[in-house]
N, CA, C and O atoms as a Tinker XYZ file with bonds, in Angstrom:
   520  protein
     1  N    177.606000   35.845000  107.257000    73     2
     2  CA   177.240000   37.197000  106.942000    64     1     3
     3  C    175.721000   37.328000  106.984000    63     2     4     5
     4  O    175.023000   36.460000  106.461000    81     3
     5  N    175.207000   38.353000  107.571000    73     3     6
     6  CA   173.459000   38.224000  107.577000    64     5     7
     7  C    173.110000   39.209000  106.441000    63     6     8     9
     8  O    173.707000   40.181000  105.978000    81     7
     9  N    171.970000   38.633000  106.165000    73     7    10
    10  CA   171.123000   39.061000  104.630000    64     9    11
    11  C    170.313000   40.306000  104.934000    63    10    12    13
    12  O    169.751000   40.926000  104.031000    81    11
    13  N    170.236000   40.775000  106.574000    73    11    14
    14  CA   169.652000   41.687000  107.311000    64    13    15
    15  C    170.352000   42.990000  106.743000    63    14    16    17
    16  O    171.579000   43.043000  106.649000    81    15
    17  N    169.425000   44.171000  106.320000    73    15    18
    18  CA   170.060000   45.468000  106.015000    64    17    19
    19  C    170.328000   45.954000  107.458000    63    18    20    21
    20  O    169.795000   45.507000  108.474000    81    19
    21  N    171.350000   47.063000  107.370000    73    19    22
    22  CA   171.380000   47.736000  108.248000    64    21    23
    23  C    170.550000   48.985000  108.683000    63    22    24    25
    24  O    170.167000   49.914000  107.971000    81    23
    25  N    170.366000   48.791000  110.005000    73    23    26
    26  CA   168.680000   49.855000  110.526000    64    25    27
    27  C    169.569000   51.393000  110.633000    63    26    28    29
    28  O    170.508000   51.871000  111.269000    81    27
    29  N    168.846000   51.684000  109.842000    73    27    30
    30  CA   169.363000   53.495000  109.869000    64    29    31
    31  C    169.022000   54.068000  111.243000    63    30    32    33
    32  O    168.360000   53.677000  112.204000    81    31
    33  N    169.757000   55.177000  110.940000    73    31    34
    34  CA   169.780000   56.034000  112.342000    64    33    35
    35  C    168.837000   56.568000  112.395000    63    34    36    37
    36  O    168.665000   57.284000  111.408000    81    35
    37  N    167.544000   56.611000  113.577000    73    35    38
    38  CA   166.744000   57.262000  113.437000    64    37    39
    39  C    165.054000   56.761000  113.134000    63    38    40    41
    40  O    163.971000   57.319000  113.312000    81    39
    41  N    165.532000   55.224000  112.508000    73    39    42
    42  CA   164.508000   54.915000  112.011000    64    41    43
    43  C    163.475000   54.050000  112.978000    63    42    44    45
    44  O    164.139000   53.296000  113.689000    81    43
    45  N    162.239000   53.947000  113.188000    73    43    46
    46  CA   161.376000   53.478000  113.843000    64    45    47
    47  C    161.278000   51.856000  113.836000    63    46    48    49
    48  O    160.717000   51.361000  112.858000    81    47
    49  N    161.737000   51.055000  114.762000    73    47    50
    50  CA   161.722000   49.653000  114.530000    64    49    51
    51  C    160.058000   49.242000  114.073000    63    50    52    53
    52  O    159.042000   49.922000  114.217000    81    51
    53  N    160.232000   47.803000  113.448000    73    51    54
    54  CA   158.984000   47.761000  113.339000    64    53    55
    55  C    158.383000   46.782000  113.508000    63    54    56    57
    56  O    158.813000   45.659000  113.246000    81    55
    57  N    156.697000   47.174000  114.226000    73    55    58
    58  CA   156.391000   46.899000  115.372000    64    57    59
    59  C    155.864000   45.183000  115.057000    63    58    60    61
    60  O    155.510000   44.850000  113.926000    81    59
    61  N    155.880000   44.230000  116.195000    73    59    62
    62  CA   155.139000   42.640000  115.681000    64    61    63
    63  C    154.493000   42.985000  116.363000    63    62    64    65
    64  O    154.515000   43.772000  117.309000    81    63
    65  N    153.308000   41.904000  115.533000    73    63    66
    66  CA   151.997000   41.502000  115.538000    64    65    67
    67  C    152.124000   41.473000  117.374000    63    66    68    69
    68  O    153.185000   41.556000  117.993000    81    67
    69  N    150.861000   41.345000  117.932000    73    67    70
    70  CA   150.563000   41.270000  119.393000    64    69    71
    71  C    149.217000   40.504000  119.384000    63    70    72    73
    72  O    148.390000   41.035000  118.642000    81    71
    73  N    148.819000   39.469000  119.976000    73    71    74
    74  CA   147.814000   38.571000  120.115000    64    73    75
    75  C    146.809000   39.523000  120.401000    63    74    76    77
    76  O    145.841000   39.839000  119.708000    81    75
    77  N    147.327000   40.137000  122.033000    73    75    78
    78  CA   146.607000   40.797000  122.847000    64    77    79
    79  C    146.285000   42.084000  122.656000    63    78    80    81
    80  O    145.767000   42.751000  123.552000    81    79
    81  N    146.634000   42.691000  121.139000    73    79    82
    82  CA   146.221000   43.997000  120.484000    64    81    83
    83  C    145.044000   43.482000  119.910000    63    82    84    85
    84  O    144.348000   44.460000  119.639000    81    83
    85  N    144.408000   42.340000  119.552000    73    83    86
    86  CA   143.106000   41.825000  118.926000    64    85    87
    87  C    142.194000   41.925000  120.054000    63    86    88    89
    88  O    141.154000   42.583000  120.040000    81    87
    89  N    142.700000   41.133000  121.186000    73    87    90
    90  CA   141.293000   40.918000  122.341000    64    89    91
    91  C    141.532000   42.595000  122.602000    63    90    92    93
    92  O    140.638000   43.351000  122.220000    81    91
    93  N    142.547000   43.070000  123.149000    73    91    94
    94  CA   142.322000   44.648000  123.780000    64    93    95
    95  C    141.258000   45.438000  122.732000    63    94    96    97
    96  O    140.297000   45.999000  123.258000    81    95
    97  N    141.373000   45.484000  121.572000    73    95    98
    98  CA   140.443000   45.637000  120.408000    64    97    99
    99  C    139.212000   45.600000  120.497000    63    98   100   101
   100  O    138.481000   46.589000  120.551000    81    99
   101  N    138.836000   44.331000  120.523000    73    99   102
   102  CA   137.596000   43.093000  120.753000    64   101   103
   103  C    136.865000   43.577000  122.179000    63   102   104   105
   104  O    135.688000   43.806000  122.457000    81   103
   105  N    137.593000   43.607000  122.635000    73   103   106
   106  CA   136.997000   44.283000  124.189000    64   105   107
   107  C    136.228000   45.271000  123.902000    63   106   108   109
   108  O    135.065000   45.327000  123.504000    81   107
   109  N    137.600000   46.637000  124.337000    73   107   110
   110  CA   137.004000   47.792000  123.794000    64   109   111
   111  C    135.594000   48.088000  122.849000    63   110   112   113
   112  O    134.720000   48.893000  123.171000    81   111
   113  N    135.585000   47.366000  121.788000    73   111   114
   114  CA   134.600000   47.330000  121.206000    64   113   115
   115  C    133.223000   46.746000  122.079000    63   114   116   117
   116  O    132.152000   47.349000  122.136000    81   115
   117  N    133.439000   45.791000  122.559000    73   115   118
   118  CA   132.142000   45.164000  123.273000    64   117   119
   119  C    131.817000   45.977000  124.351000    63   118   120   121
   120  O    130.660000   46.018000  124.769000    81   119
   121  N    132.909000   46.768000  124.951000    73   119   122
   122  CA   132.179000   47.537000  126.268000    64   121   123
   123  C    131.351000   49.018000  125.377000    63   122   124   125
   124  O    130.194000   49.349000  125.635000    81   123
   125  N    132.098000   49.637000  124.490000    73   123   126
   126  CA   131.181000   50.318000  124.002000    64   125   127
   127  C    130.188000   50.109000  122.978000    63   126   128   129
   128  O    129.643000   51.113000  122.518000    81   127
   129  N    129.803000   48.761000  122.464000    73   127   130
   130  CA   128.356000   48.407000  121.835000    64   129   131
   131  C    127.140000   48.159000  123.797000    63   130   132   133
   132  O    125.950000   48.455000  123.908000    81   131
   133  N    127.827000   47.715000  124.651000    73   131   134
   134  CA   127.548000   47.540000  126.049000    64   133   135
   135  C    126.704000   49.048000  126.321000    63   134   136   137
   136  O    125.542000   49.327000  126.616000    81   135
   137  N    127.893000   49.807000  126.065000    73   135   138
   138  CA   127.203000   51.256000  126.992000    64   137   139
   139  C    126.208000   51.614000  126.324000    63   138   140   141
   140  O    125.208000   52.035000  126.906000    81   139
   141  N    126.261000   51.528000  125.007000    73   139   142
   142  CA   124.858000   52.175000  124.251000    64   141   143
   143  C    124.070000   51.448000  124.192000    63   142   144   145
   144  O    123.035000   51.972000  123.779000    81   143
   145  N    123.965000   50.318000  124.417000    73   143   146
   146  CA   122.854000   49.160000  124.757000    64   145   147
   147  C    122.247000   49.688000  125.714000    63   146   148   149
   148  O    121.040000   49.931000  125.707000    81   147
   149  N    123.117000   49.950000  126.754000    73   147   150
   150  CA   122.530000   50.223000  128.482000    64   149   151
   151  C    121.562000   51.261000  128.235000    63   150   152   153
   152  O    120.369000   51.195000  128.534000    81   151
   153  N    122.319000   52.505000  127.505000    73   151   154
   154  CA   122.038000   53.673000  127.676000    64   153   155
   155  C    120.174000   53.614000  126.548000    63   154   156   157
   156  O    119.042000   53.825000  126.984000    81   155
   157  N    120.490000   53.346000  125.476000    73   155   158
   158  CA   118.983000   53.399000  124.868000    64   157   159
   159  C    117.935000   52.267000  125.227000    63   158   160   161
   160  O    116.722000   52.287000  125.018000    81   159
   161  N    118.713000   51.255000  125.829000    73   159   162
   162  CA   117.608000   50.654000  126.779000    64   161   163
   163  C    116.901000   51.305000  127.907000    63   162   164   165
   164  O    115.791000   50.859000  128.197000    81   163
   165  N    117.391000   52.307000  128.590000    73   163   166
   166  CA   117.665000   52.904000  129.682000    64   165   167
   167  C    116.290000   54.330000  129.313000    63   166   168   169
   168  O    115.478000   54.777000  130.124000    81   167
   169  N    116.443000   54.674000  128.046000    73   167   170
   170  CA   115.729000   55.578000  127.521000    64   169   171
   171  C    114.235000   55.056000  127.233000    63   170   172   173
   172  O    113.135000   55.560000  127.460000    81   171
   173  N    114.663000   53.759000  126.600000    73   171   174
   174  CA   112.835000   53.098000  126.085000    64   173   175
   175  C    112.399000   52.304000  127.520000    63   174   176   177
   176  O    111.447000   51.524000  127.488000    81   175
   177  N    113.013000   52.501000  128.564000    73   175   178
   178  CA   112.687000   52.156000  130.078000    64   177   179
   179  C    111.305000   53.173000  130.255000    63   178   180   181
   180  O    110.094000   53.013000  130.408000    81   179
   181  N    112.265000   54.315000  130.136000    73   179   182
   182  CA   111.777000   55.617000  130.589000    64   181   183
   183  C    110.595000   56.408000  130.489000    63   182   184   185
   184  O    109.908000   57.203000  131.130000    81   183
   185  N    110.729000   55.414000  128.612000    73   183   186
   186  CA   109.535000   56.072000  127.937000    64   185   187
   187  C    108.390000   55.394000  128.121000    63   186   188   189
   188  O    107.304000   55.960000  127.996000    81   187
   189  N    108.523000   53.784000  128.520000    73   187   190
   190  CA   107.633000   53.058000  129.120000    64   189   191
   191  C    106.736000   53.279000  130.182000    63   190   192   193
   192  O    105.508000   53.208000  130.226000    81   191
   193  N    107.815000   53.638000  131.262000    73   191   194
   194  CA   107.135000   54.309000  132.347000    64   193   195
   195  C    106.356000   55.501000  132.523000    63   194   196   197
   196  O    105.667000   55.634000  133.535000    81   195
   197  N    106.417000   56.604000  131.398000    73   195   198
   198  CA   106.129000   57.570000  131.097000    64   197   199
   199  C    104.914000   57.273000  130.461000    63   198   200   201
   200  O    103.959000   58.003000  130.725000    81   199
   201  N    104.749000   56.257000  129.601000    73   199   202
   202  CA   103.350000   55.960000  129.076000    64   201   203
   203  C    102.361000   55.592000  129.788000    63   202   204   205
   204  O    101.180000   55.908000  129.651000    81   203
   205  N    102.984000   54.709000  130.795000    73   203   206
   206  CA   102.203000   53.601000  131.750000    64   205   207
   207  C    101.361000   55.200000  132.367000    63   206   208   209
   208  O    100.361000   55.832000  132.028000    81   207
   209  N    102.568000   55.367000  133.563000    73   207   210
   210  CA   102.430000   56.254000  134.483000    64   209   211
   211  C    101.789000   57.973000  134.828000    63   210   212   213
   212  O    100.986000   58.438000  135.636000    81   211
   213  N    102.678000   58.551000  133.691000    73   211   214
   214  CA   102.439000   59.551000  133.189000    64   213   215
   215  C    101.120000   60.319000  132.916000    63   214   216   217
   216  O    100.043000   59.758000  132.716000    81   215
   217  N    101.375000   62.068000  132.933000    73   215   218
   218  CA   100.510000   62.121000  132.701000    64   217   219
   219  C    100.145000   62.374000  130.620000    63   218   220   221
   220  O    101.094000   62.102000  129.884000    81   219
   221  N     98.921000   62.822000  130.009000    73   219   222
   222  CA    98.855000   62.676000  129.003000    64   221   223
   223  C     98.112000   63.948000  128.357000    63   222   224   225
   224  O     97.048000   64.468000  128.694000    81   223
   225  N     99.022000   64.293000  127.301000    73   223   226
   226  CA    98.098000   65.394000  126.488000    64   225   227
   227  C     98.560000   65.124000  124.945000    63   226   228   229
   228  O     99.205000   64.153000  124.549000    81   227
   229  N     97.938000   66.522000  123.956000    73   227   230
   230  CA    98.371000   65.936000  122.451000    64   229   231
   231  C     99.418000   66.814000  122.522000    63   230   232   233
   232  O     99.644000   67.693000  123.353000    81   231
   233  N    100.248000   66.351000  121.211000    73   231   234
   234  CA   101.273000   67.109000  121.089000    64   233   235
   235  C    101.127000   67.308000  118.986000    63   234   236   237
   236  O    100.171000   66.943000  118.301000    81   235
   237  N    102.262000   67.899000  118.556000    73   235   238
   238  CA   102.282000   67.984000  117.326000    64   237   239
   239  C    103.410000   68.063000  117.230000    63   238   240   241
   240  O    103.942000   68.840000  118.023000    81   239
   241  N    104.491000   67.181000  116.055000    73   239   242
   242  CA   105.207000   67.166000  115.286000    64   241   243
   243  C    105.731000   68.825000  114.771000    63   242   244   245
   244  O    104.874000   69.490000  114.188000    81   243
   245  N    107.100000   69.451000  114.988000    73   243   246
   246  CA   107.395000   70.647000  114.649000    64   245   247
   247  C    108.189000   70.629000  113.590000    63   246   248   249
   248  O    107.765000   71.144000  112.555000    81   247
   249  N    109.536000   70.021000  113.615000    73   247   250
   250  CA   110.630000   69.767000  112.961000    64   249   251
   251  C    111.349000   68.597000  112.858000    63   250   252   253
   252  O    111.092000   67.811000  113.769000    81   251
   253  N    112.032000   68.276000  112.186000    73   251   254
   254  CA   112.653000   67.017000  112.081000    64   253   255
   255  C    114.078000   66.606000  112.051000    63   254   256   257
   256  O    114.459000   66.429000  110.894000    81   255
   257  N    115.089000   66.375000  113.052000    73   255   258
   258  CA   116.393000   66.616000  112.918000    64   257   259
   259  C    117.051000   65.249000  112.481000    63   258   260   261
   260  O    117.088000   64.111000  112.949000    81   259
   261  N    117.589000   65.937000  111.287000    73   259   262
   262  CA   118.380000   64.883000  110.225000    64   261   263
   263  C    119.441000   63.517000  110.992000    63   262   264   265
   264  O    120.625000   63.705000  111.271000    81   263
   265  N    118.817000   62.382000  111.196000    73   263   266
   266  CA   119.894000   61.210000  111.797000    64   265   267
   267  C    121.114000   60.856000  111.018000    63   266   268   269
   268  O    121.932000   60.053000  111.466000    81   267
   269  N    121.266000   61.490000  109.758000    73   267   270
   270  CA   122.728000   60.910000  109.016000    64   269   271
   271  C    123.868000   61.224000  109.969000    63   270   272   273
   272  O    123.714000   62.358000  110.422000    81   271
   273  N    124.596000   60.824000  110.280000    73   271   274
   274  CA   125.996000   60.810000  110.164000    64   273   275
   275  C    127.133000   59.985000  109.757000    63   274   276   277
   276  O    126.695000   59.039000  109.101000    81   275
   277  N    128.492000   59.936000  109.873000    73   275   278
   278  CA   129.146000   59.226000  109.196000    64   277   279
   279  C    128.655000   57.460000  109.583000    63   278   280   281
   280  O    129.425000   56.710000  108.984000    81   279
   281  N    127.896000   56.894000  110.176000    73   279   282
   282  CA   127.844000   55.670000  110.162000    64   281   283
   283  C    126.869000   55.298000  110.029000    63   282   284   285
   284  O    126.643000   54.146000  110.399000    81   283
   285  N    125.710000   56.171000  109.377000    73   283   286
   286  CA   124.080000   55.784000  108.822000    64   285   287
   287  C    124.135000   56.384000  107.387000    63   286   288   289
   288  O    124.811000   57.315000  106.948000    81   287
   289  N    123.357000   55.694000  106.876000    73   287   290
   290  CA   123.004000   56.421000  105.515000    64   289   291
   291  C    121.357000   56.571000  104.875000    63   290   292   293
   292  O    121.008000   56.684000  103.700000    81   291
   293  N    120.501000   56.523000  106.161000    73   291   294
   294  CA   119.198000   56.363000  106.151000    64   293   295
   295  C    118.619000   57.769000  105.826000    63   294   296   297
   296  O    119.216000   58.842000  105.731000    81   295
   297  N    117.638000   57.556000  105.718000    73   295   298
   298  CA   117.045000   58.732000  105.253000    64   297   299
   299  C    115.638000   59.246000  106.281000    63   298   300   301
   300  O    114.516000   59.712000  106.083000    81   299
   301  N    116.365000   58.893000  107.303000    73   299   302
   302  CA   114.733000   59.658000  108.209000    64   301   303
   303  C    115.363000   60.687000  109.396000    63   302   304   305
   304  O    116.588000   60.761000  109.500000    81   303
   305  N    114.679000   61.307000  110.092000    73   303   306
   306  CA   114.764000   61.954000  111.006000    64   305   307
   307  C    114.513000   62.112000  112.438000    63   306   308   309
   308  O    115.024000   61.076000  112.862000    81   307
   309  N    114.141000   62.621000  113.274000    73   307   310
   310  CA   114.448000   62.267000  114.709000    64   309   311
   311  C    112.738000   63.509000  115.071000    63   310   312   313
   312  O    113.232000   64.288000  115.886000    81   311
   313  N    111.937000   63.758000  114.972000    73   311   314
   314  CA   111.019000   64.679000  115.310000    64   313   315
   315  C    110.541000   65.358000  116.775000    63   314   316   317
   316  O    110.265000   64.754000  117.812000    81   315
   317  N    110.530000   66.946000  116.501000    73   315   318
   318  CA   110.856000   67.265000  117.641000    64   317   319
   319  C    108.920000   67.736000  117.624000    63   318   320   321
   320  O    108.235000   68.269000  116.751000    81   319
   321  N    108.536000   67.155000  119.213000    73   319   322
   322  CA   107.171000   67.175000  119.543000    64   321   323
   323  C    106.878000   68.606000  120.298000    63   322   324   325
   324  O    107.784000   68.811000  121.106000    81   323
   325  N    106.099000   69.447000  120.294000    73   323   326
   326  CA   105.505000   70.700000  120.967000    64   325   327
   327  C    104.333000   69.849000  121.638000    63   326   328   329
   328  O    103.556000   69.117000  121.025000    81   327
   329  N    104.350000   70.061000  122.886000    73   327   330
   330  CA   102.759000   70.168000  123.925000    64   329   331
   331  C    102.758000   70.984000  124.965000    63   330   332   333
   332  O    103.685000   71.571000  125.523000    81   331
   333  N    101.212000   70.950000  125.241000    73   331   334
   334  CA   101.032000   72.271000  126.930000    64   333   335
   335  C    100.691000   71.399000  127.350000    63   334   336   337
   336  O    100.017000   70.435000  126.986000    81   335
   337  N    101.333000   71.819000  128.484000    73   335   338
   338  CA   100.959000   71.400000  130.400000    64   337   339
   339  C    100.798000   72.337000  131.169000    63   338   340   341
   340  O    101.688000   73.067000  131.606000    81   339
   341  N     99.012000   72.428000  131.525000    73   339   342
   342  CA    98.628000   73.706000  132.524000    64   341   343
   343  C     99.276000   75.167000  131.635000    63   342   344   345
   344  O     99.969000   76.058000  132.126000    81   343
   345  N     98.948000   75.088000  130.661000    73   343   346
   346  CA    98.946000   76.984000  129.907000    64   345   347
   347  C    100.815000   76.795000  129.479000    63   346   348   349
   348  O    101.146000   77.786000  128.829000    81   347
   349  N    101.865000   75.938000  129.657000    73   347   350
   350  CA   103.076000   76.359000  129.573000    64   349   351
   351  C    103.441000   75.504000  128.438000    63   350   352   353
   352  O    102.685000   74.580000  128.138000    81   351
   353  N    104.688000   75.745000  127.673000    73   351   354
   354  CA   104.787000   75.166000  126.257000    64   353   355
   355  C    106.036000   74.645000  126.261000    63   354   356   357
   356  O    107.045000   75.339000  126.383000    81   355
   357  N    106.035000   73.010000  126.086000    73   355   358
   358  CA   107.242000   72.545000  126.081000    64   357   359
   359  C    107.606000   71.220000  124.900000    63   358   360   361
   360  O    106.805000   70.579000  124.219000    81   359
   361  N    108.991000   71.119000  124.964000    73   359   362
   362  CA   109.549000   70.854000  123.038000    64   361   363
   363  C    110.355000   69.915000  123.504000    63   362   364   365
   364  O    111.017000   70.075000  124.530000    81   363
   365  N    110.382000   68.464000  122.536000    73   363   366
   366  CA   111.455000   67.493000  122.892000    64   365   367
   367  C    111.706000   66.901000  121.909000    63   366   368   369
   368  O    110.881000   67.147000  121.029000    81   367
   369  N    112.440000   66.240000  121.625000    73   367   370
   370  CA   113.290000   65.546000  120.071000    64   369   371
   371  C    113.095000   64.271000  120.718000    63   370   372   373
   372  O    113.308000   63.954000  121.888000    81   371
   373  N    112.563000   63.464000  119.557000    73   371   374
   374  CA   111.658000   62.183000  120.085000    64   373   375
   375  C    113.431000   61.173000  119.199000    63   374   376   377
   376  O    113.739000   61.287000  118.012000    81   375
   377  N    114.226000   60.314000  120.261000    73   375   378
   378  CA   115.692000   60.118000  119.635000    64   377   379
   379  C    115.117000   58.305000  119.704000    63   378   380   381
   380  O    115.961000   57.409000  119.709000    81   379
   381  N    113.351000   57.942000  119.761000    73   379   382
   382  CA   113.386000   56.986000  120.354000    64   381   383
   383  C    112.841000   56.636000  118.565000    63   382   384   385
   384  O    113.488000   55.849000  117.874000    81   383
   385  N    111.739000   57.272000  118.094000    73   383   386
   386  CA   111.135000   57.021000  117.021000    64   385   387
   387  C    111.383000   58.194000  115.958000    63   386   388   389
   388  O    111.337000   59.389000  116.250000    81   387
   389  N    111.739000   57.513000  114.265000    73   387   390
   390  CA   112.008000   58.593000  113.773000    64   389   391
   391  C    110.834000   57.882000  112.752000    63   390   392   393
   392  O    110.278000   56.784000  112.783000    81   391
   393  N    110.686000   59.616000  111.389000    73   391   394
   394  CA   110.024000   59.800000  110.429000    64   393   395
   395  C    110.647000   59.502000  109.113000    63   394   396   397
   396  O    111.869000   59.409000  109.233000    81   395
   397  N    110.307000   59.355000  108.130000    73   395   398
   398  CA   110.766000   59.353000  106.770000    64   397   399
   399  C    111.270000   60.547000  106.453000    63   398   400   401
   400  O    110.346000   61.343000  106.618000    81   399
   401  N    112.332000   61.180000  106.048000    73   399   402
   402  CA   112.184000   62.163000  105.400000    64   401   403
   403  C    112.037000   62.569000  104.452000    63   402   404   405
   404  O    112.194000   63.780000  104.302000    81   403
   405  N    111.633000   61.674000  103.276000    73   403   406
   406  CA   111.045000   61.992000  102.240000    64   405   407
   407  C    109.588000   62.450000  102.192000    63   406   408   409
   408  O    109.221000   63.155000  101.252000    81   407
   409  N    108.462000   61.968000  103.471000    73   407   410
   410  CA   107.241000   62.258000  103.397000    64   409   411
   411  C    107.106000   64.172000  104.284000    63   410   412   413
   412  O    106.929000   64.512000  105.454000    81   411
   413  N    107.276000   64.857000  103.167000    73   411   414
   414  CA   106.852000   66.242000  103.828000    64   413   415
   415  C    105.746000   66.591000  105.001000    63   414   416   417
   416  O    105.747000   67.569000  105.749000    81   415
   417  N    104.595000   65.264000  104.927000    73   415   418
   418  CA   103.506000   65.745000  105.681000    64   417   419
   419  C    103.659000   65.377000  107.284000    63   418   420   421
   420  O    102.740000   65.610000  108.069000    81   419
   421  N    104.834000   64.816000  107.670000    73   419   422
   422  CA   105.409000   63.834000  109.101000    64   421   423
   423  C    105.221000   65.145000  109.482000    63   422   424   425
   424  O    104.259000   65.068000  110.246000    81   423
   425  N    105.660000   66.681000  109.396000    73   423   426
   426  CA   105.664000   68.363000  110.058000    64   425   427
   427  C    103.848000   67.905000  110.148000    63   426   428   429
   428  O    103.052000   67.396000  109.359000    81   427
   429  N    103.785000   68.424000  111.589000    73   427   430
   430  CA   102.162000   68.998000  111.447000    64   429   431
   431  C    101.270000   67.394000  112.027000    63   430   432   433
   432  O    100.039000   67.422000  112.014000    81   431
   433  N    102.052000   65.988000  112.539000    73   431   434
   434  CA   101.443000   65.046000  113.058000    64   433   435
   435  C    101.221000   65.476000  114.136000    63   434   436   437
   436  O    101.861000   66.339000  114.736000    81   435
   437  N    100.019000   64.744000  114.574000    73   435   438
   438  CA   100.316000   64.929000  116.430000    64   437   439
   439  C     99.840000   63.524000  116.598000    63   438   440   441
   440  O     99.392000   62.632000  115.878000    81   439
   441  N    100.196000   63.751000  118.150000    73   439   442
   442  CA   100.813000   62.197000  118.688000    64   441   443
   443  C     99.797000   62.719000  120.541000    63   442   444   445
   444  O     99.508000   63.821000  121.007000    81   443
   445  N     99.604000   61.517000  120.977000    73   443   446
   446  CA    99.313000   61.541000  122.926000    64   445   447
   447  C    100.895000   61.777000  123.172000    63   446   448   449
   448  O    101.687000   61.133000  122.483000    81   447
   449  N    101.371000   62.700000  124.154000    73   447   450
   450  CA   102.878000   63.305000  124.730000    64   449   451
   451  C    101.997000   62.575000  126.058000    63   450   452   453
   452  O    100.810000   62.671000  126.367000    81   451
   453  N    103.289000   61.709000  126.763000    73   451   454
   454  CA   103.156000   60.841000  128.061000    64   453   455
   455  C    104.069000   61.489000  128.469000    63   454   456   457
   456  O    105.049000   61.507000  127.724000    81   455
   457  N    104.209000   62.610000  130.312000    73   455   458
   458  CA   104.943000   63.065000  130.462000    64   457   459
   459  C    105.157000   63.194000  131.717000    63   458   460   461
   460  O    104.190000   63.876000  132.056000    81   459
   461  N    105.883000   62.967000  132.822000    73   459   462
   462  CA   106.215000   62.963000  134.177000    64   461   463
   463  C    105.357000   64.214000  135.047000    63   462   464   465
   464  O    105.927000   65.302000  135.121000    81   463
   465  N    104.189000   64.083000  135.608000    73   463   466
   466  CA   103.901000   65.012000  136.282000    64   465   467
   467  C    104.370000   66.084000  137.013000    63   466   468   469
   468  O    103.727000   67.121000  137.175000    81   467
   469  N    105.875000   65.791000  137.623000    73   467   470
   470  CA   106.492000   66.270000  138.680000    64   469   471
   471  C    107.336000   66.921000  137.560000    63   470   472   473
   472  O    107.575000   68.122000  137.682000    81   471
   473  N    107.714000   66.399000  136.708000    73   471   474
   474  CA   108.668000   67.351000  135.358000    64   473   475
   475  C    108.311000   67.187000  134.451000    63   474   476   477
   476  O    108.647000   66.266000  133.706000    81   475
   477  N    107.455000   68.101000  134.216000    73   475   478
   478  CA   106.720000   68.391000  132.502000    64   477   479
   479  C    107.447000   68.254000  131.409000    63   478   480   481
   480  O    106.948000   67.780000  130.388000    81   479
   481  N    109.020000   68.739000  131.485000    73   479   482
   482  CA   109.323000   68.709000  130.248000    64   481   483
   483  C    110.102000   67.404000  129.744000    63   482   484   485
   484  O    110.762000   67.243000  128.717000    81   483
   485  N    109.748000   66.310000  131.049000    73   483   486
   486  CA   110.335000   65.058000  130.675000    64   485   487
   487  C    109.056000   64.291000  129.666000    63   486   488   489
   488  O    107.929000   64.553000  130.087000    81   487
   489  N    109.080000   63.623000  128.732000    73   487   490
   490  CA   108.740000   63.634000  127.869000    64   489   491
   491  C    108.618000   62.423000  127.132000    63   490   492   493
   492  O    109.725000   62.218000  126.635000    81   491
   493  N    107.778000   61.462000  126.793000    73   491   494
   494  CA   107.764000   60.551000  125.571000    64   493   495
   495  C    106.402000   60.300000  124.541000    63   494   496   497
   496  O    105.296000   60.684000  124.922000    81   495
   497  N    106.528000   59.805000  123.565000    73   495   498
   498  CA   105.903000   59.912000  122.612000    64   497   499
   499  C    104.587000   58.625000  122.558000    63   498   500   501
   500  O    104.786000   57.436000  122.810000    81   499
   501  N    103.573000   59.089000  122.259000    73   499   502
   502  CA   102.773000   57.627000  122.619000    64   501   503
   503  C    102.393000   57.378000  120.929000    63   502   504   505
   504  O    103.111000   57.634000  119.962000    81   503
   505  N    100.783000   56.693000  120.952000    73   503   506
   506  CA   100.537000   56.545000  119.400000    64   505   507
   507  C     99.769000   57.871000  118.874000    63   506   508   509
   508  O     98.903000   58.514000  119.466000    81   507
   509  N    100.517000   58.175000  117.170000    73   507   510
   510  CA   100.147000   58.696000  116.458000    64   509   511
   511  C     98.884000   59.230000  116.333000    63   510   512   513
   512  O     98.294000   58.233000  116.749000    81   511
   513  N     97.976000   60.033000  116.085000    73   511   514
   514  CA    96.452000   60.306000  116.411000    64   513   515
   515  C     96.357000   60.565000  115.286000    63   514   516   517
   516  O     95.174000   60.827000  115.074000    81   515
   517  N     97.180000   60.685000  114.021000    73   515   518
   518  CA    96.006000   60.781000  112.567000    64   517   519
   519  C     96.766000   60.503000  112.069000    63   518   520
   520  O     96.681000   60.344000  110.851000    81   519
């Protein structure tokens, strides 16, 4: 006689363990820590070349957009830079370097803006000027 209950009608068998649900897992995970590797490497490439290359003016610190979300719990922000090129006015959220947000006075820094001649509003942040 088996000690096994009987499986109701209806009911969802239930499921065994799978080796290959860990590596499929494990993977997954490594290709997307991979892509965002690529991708913000890909960005501080950019901004490199932009410093080297680029051309250069000042810029100033406007606003500061909050980096929390569900998987940070830091307390700084992402600052969005204003500069002119030739009389025209252009704005970028610096996602490479952030500010404290506890220090109110980070509004109102300015910084050298290193920026692609051929596209002004491409954009990176050099050193701080005060």
């Amino acid at each position: 006689m088996s000690t096994r209950s009987p499986r109701r009608r209806g009911a969802t068998p239930r499921r065994r363990f799978e080796p290959w649900h860990v590596v499929l897992g494990v993977a997954i995970a490594l290709v997307i820590v991979m892509a965002v590797g690529f991708y913000v490497n890909g960005q501080r490439d950019r901004a490199a070349e932009l410093i080297e290359t680029g051309g250069s003016t000042e810029g100033v610190s406007i606003s500061c957009a909050d980096t929390k979300d569900r998987f940070s719990h830091d307390n700084h922000c992402f600052p969005t830079w204003r500069y002119e090129v030739d009389g025209r006015r252009y704005e970028f959220e610096d996602r490479l370097n952030t500010f404290d947000r506890d220090e109110e006075e980070e509004i109102g820094r300015h910084a050298a803006i290193h920026y692609d001649r051929a596209h002004p509003d491409q954009a990176a942040r050099g050193e701080l000027l005060d």
